[in-house]
FILOLUM-67959 format. One record per residue (C-alpha): x, y, z. Coordinates in steps of 0.1 Angstrom, whole numbers, plus 5000, padded with zeros to 4 digits. Last residue first. Layout:
% residues N
<guvo><c1>X</c1><c2>Y</c2><c3>Z</c3></guvo>
...
//
This chain:
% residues 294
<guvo><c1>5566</c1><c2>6200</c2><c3>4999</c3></guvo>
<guvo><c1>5568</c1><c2>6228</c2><c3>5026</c3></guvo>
<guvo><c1>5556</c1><c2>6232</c2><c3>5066</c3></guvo>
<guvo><c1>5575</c1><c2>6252</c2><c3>5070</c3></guvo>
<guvo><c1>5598</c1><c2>6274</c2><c3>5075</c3></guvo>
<guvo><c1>5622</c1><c2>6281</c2><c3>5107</c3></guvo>
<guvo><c1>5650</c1><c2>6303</c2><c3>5111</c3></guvo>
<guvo><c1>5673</c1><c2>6294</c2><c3>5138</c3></guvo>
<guvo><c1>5676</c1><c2>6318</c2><c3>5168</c3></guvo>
<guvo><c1>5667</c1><c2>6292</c2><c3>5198</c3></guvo>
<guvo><c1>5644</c1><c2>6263</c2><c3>5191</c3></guvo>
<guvo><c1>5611</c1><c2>6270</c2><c3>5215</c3></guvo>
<guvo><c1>5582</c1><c2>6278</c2><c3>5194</c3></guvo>
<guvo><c1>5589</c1><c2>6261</c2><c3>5163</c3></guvo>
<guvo><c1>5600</c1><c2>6231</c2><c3>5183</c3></guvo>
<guvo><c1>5569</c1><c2>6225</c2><c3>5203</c3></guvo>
<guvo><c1>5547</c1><c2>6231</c2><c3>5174</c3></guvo>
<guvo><c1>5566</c1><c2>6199</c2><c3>5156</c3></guvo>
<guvo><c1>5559</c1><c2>6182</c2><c3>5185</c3></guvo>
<guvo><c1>5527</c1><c2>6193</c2><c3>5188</c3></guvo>
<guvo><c1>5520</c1><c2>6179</c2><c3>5157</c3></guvo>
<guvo><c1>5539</c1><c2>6143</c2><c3>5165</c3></guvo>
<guvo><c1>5524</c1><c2>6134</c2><c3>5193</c3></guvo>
<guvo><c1>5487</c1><c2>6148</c2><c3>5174</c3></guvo>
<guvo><c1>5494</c1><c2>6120</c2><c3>5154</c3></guvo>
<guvo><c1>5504</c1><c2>6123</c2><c3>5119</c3></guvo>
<guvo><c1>5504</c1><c2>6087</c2><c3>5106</c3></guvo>
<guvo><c1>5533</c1><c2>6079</c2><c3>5080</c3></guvo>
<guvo><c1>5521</c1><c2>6076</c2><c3>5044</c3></guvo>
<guvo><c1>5552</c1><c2>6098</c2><c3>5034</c3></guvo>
<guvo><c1>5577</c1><c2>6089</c2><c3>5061</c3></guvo>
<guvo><c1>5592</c1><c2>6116</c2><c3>5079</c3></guvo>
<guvo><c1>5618</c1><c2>6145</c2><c3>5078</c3></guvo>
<guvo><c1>5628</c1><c2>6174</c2><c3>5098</c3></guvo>
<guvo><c1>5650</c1><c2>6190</c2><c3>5074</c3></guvo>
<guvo><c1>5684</c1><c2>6208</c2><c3>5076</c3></guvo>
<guvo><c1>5699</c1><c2>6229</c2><c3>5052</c3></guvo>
<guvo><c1>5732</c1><c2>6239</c2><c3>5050</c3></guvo>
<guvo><c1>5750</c1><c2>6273</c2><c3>5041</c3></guvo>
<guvo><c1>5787</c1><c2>6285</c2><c3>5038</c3></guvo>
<guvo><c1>5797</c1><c2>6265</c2><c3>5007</c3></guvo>
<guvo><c1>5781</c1><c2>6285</c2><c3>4982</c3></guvo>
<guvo><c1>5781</c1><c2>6319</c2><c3>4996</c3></guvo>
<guvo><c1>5823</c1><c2>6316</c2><c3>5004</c3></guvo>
<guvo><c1>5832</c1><c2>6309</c2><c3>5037</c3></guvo>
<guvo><c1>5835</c1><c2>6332</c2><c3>5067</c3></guvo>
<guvo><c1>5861</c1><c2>6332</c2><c3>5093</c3></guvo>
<guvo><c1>5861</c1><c2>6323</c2><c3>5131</c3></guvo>
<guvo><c1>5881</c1><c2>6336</c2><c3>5158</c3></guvo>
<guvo><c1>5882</c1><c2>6322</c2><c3>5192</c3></guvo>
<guvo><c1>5892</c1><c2>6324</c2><c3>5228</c3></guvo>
<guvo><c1>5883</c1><c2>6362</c2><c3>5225</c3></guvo>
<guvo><c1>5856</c1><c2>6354</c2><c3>5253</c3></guvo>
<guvo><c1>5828</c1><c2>6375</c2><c3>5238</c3></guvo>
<guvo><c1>5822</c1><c2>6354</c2><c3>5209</c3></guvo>
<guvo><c1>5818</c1><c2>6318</c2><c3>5228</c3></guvo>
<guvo><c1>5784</c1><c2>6315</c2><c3>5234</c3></guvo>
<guvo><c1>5780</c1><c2>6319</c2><c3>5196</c3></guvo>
<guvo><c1>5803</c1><c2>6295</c2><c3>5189</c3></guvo>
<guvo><c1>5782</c1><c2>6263</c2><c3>5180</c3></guvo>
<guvo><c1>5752</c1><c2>6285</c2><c3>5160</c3></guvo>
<guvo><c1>5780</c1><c2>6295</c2><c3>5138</c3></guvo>
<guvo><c1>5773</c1><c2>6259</c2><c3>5122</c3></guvo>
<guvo><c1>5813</c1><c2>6241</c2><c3>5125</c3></guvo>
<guvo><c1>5842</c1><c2>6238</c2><c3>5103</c3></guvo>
<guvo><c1>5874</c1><c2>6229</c2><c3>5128</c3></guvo>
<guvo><c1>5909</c1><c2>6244</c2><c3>5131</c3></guvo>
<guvo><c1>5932</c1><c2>6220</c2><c3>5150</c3></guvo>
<guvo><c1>5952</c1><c2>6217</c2><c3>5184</c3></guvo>
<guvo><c1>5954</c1><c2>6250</c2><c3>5195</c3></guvo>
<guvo><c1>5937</c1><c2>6248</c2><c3>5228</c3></guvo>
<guvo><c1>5905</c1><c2>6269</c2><c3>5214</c3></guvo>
<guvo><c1>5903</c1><c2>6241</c2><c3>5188</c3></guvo>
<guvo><c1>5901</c1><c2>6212</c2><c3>5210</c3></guvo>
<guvo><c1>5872</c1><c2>6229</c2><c3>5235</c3></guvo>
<guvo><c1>5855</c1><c2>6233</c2><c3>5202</c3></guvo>
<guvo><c1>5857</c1><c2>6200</c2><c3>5190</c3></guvo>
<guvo><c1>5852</c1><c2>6184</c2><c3>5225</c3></guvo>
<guvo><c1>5822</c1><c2>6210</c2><c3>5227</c3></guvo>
<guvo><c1>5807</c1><c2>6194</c2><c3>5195</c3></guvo>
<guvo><c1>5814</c1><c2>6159</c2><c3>5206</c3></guvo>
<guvo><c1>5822</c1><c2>6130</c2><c3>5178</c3></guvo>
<guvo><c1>5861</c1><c2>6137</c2><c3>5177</c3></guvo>
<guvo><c1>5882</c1><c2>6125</c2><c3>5148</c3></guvo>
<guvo><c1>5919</c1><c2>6147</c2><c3>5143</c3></guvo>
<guvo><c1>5920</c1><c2>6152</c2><c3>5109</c3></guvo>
<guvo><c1>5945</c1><c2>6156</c2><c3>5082</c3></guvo>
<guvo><c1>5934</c1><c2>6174</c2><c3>5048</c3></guvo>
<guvo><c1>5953</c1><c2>6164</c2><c3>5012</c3></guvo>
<guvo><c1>5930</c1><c2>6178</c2><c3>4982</c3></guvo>
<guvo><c1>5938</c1><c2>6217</c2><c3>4988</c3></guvo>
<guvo><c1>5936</c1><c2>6230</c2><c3>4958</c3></guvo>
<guvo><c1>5903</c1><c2>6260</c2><c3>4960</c3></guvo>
<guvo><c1>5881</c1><c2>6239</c2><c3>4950</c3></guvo>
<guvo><c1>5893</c1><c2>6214</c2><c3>4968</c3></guvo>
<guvo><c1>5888</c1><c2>6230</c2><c3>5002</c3></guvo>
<guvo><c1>5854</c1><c2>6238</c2><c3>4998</c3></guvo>
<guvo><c1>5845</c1><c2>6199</c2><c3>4985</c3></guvo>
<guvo><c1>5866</c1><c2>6188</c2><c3>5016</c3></guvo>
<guvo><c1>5851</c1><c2>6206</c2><c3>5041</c3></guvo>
<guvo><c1>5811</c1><c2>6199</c2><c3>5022</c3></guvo>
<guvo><c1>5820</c1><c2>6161</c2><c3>5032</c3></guvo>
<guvo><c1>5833</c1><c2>6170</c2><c3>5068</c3></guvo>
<guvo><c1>5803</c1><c2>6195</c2><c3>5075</c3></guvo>
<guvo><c1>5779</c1><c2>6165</c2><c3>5060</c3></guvo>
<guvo><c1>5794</c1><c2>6142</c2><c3>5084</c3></guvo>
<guvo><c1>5801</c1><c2>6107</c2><c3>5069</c3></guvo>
<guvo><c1>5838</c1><c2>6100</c2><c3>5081</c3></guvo>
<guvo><c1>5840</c1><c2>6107</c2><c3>5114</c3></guvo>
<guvo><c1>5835</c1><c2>6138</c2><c3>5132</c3></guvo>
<guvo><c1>5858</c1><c2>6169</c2><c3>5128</c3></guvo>
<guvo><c1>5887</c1><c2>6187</c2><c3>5142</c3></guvo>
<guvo><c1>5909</c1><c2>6197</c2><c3>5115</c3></guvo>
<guvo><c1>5949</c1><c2>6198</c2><c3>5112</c3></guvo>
<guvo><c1>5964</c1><c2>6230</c2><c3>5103</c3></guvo>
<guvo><c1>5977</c1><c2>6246</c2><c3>5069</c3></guvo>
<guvo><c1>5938</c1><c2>6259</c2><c3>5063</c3></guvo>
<guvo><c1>5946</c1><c2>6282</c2><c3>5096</c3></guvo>
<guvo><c1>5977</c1><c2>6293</c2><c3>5087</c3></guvo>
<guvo><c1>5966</c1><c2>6305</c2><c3>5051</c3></guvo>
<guvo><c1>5934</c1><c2>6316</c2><c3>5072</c3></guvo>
<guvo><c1>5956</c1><c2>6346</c2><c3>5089</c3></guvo>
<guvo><c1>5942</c1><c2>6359</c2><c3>5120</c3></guvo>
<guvo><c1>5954</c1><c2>6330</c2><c3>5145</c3></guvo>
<guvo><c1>5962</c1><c2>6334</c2><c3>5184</c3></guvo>
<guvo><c1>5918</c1><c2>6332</c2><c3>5183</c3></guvo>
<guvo><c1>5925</c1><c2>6297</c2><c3>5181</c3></guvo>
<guvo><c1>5906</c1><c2>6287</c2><c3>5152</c3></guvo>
<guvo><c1>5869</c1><c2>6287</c2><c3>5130</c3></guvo>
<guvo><c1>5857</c1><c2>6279</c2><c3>5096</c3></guvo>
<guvo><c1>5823</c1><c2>6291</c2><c3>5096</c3></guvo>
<guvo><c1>5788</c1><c2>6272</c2><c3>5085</c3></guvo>
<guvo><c1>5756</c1><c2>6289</c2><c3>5088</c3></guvo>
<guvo><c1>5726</c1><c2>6269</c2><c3>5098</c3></guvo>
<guvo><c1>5690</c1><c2>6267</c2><c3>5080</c3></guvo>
<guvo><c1>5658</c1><c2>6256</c2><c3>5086</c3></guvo>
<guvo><c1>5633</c1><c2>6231</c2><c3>5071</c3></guvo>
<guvo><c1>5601</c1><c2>6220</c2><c3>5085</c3></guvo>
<guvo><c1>5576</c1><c2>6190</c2><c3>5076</c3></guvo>
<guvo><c1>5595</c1><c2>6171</c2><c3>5044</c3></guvo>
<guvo><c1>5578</c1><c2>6146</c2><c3>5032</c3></guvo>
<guvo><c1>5597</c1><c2>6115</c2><c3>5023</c3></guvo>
<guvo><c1>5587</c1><c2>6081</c2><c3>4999</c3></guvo>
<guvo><c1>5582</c1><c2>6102</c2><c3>4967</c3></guvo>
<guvo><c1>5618</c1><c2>6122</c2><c3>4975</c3></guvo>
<guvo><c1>5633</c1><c2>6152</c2><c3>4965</c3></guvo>
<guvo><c1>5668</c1><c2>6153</c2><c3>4980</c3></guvo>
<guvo><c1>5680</c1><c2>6154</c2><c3>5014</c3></guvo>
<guvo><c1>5679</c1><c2>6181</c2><c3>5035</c3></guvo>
<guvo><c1>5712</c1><c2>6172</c2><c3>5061</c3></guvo>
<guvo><c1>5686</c1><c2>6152</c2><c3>5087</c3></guvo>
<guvo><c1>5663</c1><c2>6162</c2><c3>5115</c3></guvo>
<guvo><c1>5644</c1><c2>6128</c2><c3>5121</c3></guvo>
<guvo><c1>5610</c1><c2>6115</c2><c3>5122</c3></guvo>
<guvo><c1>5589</c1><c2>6088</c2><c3>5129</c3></guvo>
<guvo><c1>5616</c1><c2>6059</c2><c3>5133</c3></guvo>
<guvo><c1>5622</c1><c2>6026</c2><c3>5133</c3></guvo>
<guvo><c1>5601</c1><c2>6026</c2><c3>5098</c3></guvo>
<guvo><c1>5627</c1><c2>6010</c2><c3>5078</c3></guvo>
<guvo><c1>5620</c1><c2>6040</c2><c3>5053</c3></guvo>
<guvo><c1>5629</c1><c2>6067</c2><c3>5084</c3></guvo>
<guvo><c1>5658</c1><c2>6045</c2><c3>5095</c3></guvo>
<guvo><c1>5673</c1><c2>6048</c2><c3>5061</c3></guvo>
<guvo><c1>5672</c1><c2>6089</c2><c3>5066</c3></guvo>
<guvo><c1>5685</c1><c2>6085</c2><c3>5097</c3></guvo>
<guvo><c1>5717</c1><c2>6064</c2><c3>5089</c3></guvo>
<guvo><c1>5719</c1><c2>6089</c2><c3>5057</c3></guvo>
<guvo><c1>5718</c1><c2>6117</c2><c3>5083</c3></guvo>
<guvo><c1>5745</c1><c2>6107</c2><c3>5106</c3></guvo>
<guvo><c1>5732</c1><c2>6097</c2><c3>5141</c3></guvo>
<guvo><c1>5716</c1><c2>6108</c2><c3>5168</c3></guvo>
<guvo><c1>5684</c1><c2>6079</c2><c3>5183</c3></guvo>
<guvo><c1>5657</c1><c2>6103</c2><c3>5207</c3></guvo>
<guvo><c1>5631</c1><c2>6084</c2><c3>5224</c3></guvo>
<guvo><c1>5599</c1><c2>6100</c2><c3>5237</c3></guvo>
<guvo><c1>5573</c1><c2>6084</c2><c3>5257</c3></guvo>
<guvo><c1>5546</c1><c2>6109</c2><c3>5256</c3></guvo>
<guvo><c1>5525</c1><c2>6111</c2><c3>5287</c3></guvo>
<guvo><c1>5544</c1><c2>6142</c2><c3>5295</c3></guvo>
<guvo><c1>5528</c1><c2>6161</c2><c3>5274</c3></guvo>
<guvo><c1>5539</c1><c2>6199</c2><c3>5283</c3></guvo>
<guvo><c1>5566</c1><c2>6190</c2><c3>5306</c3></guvo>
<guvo><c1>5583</c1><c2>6164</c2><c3>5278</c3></guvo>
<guvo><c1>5574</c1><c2>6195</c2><c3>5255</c3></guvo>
<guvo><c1>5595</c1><c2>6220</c2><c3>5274</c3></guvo>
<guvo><c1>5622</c1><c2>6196</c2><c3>5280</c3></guvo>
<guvo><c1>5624</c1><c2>6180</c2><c3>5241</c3></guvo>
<guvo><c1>5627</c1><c2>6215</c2><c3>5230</c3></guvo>
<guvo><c1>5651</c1><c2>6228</c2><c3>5252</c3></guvo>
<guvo><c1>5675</c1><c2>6194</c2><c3>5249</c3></guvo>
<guvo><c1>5671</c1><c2>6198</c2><c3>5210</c3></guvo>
<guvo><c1>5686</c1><c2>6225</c2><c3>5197</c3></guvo>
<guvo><c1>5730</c1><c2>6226</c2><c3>5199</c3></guvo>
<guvo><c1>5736</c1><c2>6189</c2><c3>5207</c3></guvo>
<guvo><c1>5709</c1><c2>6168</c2><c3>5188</c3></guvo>
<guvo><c1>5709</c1><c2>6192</c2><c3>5159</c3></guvo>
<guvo><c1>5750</c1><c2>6192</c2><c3>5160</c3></guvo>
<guvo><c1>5748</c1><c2>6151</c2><c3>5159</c3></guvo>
<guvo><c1>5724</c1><c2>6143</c2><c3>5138</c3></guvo>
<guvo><c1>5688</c1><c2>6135</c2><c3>5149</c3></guvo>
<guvo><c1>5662</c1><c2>6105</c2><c3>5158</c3></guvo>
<guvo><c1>5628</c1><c2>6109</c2><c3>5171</c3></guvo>
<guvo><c1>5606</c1><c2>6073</c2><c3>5180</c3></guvo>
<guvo><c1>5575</c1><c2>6095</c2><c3>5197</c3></guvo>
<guvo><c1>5560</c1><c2>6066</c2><c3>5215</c3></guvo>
<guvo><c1>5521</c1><c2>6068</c2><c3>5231</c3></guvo>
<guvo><c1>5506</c1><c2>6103</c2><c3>5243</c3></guvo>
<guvo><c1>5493</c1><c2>6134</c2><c3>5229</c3></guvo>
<guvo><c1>5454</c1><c2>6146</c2><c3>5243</c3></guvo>
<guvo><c1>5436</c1><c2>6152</c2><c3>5217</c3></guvo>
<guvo><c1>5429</c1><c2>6117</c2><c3>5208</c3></guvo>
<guvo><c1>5458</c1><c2>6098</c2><c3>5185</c3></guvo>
<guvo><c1>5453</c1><c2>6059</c2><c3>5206</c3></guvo>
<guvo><c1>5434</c1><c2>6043</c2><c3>5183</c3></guvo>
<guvo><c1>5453</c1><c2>6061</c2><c3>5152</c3></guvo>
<guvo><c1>5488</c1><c2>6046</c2><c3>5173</c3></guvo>
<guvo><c1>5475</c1><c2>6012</c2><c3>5176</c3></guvo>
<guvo><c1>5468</c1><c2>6012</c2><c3>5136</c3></guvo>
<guvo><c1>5498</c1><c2>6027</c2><c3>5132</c3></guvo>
<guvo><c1>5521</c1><c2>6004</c2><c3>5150</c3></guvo>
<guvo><c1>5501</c1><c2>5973</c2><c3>5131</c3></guvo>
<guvo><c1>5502</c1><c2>5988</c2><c3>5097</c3></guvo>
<guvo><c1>5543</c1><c2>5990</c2><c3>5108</c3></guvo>
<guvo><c1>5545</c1><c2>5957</c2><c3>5116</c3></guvo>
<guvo><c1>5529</c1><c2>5945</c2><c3>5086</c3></guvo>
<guvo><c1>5553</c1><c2>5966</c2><c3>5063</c3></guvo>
<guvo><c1>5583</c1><c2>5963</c2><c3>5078</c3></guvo>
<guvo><c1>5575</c1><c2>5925</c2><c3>5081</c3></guvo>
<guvo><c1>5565</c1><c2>5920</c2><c3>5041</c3></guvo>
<guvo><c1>5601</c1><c2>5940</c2><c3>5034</c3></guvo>
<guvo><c1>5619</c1><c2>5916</c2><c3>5061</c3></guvo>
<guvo><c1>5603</c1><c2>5886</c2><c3>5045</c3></guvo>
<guvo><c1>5620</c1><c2>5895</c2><c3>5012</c3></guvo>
<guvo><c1>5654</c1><c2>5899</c2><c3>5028</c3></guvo>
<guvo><c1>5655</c1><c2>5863</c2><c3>5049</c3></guvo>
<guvo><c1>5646</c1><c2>5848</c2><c3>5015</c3></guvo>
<guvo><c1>5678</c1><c2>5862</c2><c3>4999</c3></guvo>
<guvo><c1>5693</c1><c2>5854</c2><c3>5029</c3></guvo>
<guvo><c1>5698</c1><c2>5880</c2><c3>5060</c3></guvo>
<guvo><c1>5732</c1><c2>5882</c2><c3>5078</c3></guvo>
<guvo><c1>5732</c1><c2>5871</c2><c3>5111</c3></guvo>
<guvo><c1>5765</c1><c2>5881</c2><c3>5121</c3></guvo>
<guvo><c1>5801</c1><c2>5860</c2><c3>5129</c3></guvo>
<guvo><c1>5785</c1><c2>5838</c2><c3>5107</c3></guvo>
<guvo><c1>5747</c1><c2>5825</c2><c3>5105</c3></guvo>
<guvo><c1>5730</c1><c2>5829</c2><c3>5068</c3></guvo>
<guvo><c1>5696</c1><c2>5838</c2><c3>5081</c3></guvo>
<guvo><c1>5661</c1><c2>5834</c2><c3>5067</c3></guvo>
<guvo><c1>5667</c1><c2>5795</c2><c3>5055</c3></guvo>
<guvo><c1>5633</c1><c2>5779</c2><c3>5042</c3></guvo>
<guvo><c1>5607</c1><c2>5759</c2><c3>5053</c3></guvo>
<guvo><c1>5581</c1><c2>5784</c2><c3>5058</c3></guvo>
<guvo><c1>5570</c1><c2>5770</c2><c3>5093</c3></guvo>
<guvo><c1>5605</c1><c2>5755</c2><c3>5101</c3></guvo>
<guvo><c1>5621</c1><c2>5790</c2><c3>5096</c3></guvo>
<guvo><c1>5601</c1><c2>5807</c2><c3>5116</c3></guvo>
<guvo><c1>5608</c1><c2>5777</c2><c3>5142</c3></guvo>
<guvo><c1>5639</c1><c2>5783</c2><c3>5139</c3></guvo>
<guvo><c1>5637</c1><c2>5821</c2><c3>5146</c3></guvo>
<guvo><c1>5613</c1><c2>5814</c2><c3>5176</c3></guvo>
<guvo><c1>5644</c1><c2>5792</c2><c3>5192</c3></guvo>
<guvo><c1>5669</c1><c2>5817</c2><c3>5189</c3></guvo>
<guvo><c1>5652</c1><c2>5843</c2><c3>5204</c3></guvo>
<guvo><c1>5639</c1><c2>5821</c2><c3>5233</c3></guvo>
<guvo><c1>5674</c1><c2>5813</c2><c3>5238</c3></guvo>
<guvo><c1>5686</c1><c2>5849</c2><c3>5243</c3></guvo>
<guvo><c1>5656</c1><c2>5857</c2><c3>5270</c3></guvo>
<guvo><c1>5633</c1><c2>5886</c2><c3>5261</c3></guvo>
<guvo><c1>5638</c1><c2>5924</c2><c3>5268</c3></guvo>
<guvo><c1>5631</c1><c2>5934</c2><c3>5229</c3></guvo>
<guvo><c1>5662</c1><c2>5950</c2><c3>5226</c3></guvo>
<guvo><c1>5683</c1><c2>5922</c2><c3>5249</c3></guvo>
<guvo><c1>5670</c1><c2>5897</c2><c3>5229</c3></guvo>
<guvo><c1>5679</c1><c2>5918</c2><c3>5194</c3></guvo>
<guvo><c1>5712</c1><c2>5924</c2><c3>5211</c3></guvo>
<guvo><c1>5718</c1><c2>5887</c2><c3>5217</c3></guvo>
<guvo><c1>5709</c1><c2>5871</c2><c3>5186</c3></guvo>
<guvo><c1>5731</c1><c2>5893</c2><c3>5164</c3></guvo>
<guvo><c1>5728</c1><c2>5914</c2><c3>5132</c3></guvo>
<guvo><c1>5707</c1><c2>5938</c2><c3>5148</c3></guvo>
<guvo><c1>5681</c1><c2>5949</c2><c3>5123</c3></guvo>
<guvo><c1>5675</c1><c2>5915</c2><c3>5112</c3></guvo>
<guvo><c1>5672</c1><c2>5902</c2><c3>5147</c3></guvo>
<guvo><c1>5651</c1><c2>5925</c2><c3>5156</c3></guvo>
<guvo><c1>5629</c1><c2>5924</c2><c3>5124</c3></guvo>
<guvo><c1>5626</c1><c2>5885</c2><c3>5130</c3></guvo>
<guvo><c1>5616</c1><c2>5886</c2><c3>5166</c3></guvo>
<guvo><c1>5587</c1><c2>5917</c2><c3>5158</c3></guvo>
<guvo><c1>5578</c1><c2>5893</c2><c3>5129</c3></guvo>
<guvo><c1>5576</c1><c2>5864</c2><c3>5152</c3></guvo>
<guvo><c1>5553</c1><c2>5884</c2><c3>5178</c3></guvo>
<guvo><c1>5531</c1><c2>5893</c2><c3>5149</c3></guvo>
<guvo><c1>5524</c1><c2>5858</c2><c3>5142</c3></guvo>
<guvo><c1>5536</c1><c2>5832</c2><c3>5115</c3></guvo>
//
């Protein structure tokens, strides 16, 4: 068993098929296929039920946790030989979706120009998708939905975005507006999930959605009347002066989310990653930034 066989195995694990992990790590589909028997030969045991995906065994599982854990010790050790003053080497990043959209384009430029011999990669997804991706080690940090208190997470900056419910500016009365149907992203956005717990609460339980994953499709969909939407203020701003829209305020509780740039608690902070983090303070537009906290 080598570290190139680990890297094979994680892929494959990760991906659930032979071809994407060979087409991830830029190697030849049968080569793939034949280093995972041979893993197999050498320990003499099954680490991959095959079906339509290769789903991991019970053995297949408990190597994966040893891999993680290699792999990454490797990726650190490379990345502390590399951490000098000057940033470079792989910044893995990931982000959900309004984060991604609305305030990292300006950061990533500005430090892409300042260290450009950073490779950056930038993966947006929902924050529980993240937040696994952070203790799988595929990535070094992510702006998720602040998740609870965590031994295996530390928390490096926190800021806050305020939620309104908004419509076509033709409507004034949020009766009408709550009646509509709602442009949101699929089904695990926190703005969905915190939605529906507002609109319980006060006895709506049945809400129909239209499902886009673009902030400016959501927006661009509300201002032609199709839906109401429940988006961070931040989204509309652009849009105040136009009178193409009209938002309303939610109550304290439900108005407020947190988000968290996140990372692995015995992860290495290289200077990458510092200046990264400096990077972001300076340039991400009219959020309030803290940190860093516990």
């Amino acid at each position: 068993m080598d570290i190139n066989e680990l890297r094979i195995f994680r892929a494959v694990a990760q991906e659930g098929n032979i071809t994407k992990a060979a087409k991830t790590l830029g190697y030849v589909q049968s080569n793939v296929t034949a280093r995972i028997q041979q893993l197999e030969e050498e320990q003499d045991t099954k680490l991959f039920y095959r079906q339509r995906k290769m789903i991991l065994t019970p053995s297949g599982e408990k190597l994966l946790s040893y891999a993680e854990k290699i792999l990454h010790l490797v990726d650190e050790a490379q990345k502390a030989l590399q951490n000098t003053s000057e940033p470079k080497g792989i910044l893995r990043l990931g982000a959900n979706h309004t984060t991604s959209a609305l305030h990292l384009p300006l950061v990533l430029a500005q430090y892409h120009k300042a260290y450009p011999k950073v490779e950056l990669s930038l993966a947006t997804e929902f924050s529980g998708e993240l937040i696994d991706k952070i203790k799988h080690f595929q990535l070094d940090a992510a702006f998720v939905k602040a998740p609870a208190n965590d031994p295996d997470i530390v928390k490096e900056l926190l800021y806050e975005e305020e939620l309104v419910l908004i419509s076509n500016s033709d409507y004034d009365d949020i009766e009408k507006v709550l009646a509509k149907p709602f442009l949101m992203n699929t089904k695990g956005c926190f703005q969905r999930e915190l939605l529906e717990s507002w609109l319980k609460s006060i006895g709506i339980h049945s809400v129909r959605y239209m499902e886009f994953n673009h902030l400016d499709a959501i927006v661009q969909g509300v201002i032609s009347g199709l839906g109401a939407s429940l988006v961070p203020y931040s989204v509309i701003q652009r849009y105040m002066g136009e009178n193409k829209l009209r938002y309303f305020s939610l109550p304290a509780e439900y108005k407020t989310i947190q988000i968290s740039l996140i990372r692995k608690k015995d992860s290495l902070m290289t200077s990458a990653f510092e200046k990264f983090v400096q990077v972001f303070k300076t340039y991400s537009p009219k959020i309030g930034v803290s940190g860093p906290i516990s």
